[in-house]
N, CA, C and O atoms as a Tripos MOL2 file, in Angstrom:
@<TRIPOS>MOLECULE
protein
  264   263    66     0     0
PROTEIN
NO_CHARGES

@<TRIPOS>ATOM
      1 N          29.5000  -22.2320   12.8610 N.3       1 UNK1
      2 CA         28.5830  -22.4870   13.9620 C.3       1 UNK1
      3 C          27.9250  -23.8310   13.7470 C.2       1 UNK1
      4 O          27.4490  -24.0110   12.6270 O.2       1 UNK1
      5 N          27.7960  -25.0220   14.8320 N.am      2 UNK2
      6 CA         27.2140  -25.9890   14.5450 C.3       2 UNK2
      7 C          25.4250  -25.5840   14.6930 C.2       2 UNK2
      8 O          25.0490  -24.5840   15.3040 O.2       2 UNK2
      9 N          24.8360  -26.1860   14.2750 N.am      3 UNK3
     10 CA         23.5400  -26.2270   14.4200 C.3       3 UNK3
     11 C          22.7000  -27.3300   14.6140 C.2       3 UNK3
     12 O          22.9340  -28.4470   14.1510 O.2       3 UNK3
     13 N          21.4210  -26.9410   15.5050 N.am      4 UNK4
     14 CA         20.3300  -28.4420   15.2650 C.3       4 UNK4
     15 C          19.5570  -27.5330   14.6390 C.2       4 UNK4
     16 O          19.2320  -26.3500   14.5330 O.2       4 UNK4
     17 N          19.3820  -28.9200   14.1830 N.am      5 UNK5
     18 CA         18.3640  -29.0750   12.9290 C.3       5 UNK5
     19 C          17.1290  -29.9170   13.6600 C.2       5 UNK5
     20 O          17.4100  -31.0740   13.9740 O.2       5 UNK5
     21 N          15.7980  -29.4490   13.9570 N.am      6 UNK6
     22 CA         14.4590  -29.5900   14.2620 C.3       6 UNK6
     23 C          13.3290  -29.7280   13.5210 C.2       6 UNK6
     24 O          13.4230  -29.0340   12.5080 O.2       6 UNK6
     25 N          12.5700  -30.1650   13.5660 N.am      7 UNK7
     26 CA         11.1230  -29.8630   13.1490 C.3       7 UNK7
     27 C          10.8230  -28.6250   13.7130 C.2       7 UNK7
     28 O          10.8050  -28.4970   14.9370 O.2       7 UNK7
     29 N          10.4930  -27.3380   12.6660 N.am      8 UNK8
     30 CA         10.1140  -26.2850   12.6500 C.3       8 UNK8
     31 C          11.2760  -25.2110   12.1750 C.2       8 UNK8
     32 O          11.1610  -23.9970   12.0120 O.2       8 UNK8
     33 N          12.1450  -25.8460   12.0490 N.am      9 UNK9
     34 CA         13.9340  -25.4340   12.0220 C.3       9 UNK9
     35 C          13.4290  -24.0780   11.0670 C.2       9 UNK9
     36 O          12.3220  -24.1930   10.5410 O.2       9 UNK9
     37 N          14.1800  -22.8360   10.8330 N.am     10 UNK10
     38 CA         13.2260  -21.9020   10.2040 C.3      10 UNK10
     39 C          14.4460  -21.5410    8.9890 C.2      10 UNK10
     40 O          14.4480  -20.4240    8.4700 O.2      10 UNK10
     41 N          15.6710  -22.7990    8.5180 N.am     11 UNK11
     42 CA         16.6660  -22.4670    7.9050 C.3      11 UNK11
     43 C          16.1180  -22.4150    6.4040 C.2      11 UNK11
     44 O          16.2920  -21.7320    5.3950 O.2      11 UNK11
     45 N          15.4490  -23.3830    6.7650 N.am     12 UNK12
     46 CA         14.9700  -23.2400    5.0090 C.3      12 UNK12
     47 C          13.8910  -21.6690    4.4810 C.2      12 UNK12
     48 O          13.2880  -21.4660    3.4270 O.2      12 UNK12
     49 N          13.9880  -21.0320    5.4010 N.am     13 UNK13
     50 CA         13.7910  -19.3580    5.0250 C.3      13 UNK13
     51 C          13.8620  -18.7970    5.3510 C.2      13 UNK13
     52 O          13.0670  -17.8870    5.5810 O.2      13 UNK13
     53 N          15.6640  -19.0570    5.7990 N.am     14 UNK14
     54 CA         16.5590  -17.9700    4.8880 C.3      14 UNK14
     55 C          16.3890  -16.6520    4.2810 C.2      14 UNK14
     56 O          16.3100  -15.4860    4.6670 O.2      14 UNK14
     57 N          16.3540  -17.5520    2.7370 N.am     15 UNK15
     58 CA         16.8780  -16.8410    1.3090 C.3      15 UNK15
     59 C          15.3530  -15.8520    1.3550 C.2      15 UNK15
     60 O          15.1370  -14.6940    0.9980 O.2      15 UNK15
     61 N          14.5540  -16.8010    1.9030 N.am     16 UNK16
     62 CA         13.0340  -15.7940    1.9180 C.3      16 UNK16
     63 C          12.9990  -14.6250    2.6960 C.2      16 UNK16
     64 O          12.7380  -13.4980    2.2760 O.2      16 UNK16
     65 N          13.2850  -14.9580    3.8960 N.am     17 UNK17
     66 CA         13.2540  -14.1550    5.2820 C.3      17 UNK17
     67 C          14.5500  -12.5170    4.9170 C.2      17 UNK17
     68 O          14.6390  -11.3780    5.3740 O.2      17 UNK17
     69 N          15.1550  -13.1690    4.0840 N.am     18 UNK18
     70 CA         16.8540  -11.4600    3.9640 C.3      18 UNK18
     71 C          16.0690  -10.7050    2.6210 C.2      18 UNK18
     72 O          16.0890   -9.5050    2.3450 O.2      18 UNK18
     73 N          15.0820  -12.2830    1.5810 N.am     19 UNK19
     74 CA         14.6710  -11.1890    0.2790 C.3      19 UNK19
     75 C          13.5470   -9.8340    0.8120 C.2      19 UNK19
     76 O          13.4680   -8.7060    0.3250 O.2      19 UNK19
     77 N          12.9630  -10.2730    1.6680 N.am     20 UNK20
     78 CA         11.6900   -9.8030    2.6970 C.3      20 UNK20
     79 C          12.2760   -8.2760    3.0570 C.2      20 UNK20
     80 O          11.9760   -7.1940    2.5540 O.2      20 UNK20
     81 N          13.0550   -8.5440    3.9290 N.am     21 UNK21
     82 CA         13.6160   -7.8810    4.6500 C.3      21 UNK21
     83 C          14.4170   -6.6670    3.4880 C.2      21 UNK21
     84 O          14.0380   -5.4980    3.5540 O.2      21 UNK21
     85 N          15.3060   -6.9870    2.6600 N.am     22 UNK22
     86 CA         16.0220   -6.1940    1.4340 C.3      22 UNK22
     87 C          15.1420   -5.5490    0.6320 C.2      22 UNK22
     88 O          15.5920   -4.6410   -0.0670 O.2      22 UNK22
     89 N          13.6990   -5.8770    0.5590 N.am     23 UNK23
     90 CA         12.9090   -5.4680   -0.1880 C.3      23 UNK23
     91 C          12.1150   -4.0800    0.6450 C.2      23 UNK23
     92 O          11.4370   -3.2420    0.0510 O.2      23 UNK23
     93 N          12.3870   -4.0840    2.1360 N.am     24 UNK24
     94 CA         11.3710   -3.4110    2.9050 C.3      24 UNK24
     95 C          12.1660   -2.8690    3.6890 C.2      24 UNK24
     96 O          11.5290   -2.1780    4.4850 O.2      24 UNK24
     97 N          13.8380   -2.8100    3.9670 N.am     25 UNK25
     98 CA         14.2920   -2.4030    4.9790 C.3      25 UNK25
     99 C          15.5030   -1.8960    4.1730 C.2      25 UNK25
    100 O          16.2460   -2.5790    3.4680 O.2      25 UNK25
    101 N          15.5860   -0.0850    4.4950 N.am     26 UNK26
    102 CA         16.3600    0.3950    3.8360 C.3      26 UNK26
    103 C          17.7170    0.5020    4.8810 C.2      26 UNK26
    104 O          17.7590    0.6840    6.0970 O.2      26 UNK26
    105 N          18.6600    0.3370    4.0060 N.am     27 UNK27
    106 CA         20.0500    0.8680    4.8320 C.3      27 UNK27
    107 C          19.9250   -0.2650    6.2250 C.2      27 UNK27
    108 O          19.5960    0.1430    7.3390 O.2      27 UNK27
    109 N          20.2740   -1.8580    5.9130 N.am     28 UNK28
    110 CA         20.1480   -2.5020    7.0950 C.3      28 UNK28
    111 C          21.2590   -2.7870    7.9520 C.2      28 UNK28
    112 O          21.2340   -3.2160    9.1050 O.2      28 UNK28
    113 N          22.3200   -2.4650    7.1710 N.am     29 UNK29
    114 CA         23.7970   -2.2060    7.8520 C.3      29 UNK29
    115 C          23.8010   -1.4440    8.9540 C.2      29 UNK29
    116 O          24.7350   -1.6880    9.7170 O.2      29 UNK29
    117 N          22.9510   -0.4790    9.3310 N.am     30 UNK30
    118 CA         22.7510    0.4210   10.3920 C.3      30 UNK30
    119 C          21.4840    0.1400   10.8250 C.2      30 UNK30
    120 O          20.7250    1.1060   10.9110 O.2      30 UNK30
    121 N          21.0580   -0.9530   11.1220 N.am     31 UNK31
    122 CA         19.9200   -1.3140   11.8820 C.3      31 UNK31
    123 C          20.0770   -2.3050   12.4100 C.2      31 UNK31
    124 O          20.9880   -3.0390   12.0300 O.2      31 UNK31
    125 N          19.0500   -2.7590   13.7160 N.am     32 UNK32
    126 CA         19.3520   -3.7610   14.3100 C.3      32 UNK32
    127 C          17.7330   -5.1030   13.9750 C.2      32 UNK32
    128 O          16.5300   -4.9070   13.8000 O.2      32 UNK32
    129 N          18.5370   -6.2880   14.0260 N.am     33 UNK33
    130 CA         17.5300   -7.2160   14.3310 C.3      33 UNK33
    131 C          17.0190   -8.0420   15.1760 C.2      33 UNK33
    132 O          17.7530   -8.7300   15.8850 O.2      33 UNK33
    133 N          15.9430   -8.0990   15.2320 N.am     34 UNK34
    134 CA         15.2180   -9.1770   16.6780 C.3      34 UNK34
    135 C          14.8600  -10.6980   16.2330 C.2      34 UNK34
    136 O          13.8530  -11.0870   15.6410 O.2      34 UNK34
    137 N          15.7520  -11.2950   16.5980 N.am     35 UNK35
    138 CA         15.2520  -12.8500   16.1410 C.3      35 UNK35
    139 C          14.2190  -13.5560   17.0990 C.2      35 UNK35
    140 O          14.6160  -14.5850   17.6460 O.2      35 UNK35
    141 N          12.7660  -13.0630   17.4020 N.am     36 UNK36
    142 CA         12.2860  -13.7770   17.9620 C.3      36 UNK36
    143 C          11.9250  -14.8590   17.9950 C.2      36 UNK36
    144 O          11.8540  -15.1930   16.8120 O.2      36 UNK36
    145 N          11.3530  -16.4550   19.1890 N.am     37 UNK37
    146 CA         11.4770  -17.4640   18.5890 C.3      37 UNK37
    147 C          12.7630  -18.1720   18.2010 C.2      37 UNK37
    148 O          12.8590  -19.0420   17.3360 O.2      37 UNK37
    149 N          13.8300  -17.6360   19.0280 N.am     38 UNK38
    150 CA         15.1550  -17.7370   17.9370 C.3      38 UNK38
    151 C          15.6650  -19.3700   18.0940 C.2      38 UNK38
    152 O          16.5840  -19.7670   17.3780 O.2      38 UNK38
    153 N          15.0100  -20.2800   19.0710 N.am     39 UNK39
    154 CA         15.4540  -21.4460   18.5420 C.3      39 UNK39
    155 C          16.5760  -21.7100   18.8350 C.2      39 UNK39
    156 O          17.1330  -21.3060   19.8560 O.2      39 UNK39
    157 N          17.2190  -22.6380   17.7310 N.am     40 UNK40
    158 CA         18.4540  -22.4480   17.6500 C.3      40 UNK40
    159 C          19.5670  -21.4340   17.1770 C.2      40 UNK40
    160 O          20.7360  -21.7450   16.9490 O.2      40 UNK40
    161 N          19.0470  -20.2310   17.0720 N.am     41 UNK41
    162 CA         19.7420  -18.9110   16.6630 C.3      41 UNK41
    163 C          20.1380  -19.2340   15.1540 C.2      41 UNK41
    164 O          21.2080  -18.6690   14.9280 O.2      41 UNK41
    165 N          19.6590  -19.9660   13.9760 N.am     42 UNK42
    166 CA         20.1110  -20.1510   13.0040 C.3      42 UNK42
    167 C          19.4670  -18.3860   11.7150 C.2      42 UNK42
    168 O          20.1710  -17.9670   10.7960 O.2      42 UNK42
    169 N          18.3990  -17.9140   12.0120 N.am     43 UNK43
    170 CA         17.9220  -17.0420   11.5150 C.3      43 UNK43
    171 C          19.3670  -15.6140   12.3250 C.2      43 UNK43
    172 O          20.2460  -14.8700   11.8910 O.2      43 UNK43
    173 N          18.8790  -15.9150   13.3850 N.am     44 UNK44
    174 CA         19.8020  -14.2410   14.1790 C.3      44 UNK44
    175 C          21.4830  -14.7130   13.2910 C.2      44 UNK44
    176 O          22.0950  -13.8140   12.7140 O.2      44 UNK44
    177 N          21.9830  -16.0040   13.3000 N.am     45 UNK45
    178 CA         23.0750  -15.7070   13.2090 C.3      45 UNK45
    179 C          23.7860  -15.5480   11.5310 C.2      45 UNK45
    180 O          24.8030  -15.0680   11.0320 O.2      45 UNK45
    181 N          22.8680  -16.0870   11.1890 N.am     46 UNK46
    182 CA         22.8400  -15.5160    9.3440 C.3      46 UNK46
    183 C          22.0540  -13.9940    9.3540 C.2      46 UNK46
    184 O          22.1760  -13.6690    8.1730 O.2      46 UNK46
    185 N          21.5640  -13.2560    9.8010 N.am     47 UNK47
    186 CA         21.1850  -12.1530    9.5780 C.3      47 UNK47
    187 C          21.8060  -11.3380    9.9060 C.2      47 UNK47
    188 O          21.6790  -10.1700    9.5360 O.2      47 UNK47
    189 N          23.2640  -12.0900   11.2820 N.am     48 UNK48
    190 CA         24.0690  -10.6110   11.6280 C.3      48 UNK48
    191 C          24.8930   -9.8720   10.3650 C.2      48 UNK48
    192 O          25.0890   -8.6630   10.2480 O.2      48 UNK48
    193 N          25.3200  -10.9420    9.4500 N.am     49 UNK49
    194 CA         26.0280  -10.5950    8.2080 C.3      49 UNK49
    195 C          25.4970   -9.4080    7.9830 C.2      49 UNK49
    196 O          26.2310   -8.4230    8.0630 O.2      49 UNK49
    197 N          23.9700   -9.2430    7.6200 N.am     50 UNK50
    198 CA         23.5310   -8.3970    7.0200 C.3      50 UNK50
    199 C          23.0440   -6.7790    7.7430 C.2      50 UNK50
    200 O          23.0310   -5.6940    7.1620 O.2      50 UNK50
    201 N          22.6770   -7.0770    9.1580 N.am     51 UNK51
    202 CA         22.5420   -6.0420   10.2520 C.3      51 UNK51
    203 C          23.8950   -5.8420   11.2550 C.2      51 UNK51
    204 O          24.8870   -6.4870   11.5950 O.2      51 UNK51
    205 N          23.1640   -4.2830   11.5460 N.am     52 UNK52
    206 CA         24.7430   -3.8310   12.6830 C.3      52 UNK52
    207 C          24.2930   -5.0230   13.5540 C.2      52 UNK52
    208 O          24.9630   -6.0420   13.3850 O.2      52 UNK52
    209 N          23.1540   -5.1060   14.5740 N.am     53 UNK53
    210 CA         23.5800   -6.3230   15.3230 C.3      53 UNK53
    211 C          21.9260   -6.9830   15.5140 C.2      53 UNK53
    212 O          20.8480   -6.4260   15.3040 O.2      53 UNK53
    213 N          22.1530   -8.0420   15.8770 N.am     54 UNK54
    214 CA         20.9870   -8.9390   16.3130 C.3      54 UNK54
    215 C          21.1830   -9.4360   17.7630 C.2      54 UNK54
    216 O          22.1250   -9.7150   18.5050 O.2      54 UNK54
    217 N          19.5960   -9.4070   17.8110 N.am     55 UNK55
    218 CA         19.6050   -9.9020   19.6590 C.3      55 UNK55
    219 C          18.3590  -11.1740   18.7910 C.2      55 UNK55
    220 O          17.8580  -11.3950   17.6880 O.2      55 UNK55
    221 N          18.3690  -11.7210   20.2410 N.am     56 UNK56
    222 CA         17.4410  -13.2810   20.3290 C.3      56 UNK56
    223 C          17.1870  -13.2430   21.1670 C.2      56 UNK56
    224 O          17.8660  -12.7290   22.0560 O.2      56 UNK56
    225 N          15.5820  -13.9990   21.3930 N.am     57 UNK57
    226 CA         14.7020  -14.1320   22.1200 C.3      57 UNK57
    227 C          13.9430  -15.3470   21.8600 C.2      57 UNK57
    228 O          13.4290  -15.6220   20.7750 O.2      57 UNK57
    229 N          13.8700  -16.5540   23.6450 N.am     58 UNK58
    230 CA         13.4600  -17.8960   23.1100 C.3      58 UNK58
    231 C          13.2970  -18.0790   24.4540 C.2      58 UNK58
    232 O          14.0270  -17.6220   25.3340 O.2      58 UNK58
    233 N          12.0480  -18.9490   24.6340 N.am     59 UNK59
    234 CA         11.4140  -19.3330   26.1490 C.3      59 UNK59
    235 C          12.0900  -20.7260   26.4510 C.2      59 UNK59
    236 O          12.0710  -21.1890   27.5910 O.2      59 UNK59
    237 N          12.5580  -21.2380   25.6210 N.am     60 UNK60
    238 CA         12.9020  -22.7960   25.8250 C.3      60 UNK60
    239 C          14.6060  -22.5190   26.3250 C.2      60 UNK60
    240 O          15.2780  -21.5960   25.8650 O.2      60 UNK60
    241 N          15.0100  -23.3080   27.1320 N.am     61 UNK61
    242 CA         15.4180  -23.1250   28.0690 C.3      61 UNK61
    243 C          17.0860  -23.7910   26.8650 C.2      61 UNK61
    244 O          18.0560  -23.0440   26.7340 O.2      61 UNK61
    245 N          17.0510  -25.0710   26.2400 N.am     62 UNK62
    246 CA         18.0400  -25.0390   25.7720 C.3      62 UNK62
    247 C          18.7270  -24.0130   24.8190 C.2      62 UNK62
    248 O          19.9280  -24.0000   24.5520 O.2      62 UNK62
    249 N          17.6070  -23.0030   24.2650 N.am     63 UNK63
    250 CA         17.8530  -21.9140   23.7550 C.3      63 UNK63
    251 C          19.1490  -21.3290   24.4200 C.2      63 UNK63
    252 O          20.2870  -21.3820   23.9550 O.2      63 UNK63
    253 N          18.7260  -20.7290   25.6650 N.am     64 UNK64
    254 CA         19.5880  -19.9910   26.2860 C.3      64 UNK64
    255 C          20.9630  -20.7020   26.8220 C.2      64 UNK64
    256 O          21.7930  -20.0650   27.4700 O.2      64 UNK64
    257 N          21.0580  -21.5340   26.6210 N.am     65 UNK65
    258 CA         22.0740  -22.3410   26.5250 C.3      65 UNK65
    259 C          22.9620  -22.2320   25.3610 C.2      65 UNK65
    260 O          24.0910  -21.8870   25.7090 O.2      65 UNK65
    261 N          22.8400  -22.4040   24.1420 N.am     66 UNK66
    262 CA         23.0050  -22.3990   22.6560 C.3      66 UNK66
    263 C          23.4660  -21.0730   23.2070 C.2      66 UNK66
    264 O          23.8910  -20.2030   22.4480 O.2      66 UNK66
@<TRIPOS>BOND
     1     1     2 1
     2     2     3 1
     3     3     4 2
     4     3     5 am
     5     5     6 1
     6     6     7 1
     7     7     8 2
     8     7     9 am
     9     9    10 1
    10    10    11 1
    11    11    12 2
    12    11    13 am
    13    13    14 1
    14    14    15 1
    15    15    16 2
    16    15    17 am
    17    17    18 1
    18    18    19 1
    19    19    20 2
    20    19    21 am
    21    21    22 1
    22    22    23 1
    23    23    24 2
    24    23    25 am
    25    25    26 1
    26    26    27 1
    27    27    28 2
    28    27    29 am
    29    29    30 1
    30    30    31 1
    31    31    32 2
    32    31    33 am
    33    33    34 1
    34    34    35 1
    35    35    36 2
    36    35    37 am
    37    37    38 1
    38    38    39 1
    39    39    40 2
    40    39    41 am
    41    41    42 1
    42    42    43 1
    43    43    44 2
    44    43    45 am
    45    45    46 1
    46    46    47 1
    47    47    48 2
    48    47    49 am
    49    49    50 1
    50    50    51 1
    51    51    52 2
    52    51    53 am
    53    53    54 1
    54    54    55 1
    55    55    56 2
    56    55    57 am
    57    57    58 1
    58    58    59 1
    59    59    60 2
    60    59    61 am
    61    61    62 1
    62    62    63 1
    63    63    64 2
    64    63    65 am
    65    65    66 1
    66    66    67 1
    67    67    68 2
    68    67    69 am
    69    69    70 1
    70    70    71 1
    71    71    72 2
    72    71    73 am
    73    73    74 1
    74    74    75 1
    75    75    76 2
    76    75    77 am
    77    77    78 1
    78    78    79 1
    79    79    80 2
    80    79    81 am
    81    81    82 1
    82    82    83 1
    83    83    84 2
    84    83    85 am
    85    85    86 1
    86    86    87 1
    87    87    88 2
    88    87    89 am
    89    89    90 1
    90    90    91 1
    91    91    92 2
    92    91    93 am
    93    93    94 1
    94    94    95 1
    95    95    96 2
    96    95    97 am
    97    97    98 1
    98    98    99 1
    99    99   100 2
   100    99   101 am
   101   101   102 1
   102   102   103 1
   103   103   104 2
   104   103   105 am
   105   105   106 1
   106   106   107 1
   107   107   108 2
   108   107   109 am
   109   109   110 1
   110   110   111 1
   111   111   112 2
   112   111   113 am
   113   113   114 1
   114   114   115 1
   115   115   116 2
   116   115   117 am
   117   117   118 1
   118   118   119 1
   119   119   120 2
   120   119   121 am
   121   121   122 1
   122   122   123 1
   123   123   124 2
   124   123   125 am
   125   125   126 1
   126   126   127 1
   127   127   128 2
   128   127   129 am
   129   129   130 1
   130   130   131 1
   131   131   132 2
   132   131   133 am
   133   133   134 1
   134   134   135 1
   135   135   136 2
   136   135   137 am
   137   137   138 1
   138   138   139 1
   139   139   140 2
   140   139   141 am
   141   141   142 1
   142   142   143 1
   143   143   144 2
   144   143   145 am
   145   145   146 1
   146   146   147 1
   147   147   148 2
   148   147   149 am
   149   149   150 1
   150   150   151 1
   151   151   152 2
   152   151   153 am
   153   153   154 1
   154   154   155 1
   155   155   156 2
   156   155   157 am
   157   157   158 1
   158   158   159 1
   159   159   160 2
   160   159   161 am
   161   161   162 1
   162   162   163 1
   163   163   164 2
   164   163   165 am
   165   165   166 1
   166   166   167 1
   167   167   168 2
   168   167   169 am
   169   169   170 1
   170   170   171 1
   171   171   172 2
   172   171   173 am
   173   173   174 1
   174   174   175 1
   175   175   176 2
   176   175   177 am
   177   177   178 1
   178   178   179 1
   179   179   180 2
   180   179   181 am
   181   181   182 1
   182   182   183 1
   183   183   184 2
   184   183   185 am
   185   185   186 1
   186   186   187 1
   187   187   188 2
   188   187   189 am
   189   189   190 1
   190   190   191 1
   191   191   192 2
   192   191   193 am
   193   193   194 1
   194   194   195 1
   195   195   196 2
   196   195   197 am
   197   197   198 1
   198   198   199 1
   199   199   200 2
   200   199   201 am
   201   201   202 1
   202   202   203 1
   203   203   204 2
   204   203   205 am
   205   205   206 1
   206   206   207 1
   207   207   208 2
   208   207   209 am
   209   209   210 1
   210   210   211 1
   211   211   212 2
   212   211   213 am
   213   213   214 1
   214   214   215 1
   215   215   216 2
   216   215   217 am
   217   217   218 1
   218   218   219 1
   219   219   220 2
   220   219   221 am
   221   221   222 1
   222   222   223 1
   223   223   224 2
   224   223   225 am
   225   225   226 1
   226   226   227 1
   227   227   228 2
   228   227   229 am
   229   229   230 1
   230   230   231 1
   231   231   232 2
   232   231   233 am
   233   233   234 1
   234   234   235 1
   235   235   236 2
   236   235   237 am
   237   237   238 1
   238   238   239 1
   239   239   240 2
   240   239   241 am
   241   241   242 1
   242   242   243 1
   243   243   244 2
   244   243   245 am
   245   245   246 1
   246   246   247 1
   247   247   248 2
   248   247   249 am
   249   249   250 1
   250   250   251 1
   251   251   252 2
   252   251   253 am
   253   253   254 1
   254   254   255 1
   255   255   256 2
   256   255   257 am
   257   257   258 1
   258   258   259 1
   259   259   260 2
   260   259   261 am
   261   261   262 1
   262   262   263 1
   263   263   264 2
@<TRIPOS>SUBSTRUCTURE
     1 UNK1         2 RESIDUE 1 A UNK
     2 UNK2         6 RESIDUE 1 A UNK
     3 UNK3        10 RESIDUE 1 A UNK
     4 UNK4        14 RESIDUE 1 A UNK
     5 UNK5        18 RESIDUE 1 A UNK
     6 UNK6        22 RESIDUE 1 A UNK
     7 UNK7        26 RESIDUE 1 A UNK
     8 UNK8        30 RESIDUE 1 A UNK
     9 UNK9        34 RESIDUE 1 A UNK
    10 UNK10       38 RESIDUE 1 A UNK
    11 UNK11       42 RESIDUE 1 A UNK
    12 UNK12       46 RESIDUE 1 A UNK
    13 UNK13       50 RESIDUE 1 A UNK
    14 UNK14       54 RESIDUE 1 A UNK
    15 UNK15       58 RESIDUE 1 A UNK
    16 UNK16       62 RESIDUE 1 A UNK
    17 UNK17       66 RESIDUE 1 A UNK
    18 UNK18       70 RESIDUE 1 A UNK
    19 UNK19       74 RESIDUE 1 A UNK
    20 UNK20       78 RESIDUE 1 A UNK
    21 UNK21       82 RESIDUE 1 A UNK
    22 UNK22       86 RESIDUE 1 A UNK
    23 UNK23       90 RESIDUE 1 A UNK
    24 UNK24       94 RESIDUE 1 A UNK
    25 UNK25       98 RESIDUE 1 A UNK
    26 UNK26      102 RESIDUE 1 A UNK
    27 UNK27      106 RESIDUE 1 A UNK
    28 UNK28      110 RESIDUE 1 A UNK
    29 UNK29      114 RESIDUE 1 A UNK
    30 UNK30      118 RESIDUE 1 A UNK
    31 UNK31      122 RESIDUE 1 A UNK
    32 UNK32      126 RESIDUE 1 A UNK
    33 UNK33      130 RESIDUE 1 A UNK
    34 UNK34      134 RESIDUE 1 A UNK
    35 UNK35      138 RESIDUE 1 A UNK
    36 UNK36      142 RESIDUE 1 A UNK
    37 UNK37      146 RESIDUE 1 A UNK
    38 UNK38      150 RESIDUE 1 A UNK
    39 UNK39      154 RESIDUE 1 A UNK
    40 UNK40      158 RESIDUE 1 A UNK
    41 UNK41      162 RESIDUE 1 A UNK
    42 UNK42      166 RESIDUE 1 A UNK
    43 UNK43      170 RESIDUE 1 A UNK
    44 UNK44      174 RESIDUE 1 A UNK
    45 UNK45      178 RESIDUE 1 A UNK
    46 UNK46      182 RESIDUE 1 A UNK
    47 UNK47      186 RESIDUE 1 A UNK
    48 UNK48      190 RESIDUE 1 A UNK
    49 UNK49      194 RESIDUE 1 A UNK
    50 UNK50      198 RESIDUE 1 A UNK
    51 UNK51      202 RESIDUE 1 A UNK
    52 UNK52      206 RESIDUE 1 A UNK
    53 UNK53      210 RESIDUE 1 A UNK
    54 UNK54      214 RESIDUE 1 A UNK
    55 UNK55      218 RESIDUE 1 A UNK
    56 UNK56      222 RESIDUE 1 A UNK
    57 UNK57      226 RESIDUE 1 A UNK
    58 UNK58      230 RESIDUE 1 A UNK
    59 UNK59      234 RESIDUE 1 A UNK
    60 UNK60      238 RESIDUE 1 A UNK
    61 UNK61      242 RESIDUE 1 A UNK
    62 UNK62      246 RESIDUE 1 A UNK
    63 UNK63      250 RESIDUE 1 A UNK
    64 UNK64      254 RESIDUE 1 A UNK
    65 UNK65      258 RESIDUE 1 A UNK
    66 UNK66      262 RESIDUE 1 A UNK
């Protein structure tokens, strides 16, 4: 997946955002995630690895484009 890269870009946590989540969310293979804010979908689309599925949610209009 290509990506932009922004000021506010939320890639650099990542590794923070799945330890968070692994630490507090049991059995996430059978759960779903909400990437709100999703930006450039860089959080939703590294987290589908880890969840049955992810949805996104973003007011900015190139969002929904992406």
């Amino acid at each position: 997946m290509n990506t932009l890269n922004y000021i506010g870009c939320k890639h650099t946590l990542l590794k923070t955002l799945l330890h968070v989540c692994n630490e507090n969310i049991s059995d996430m293979k059978s759960k779903s995630f909400m990437d709100l804010f999703a930006g450039t979908g860089m959080v939703g689309f590294n987290m589908l690895e880890n969840f049955k599925t992810c949805d996104a949610n973003d007011l900015e209009y190139y969002s929904y484009i992406i």
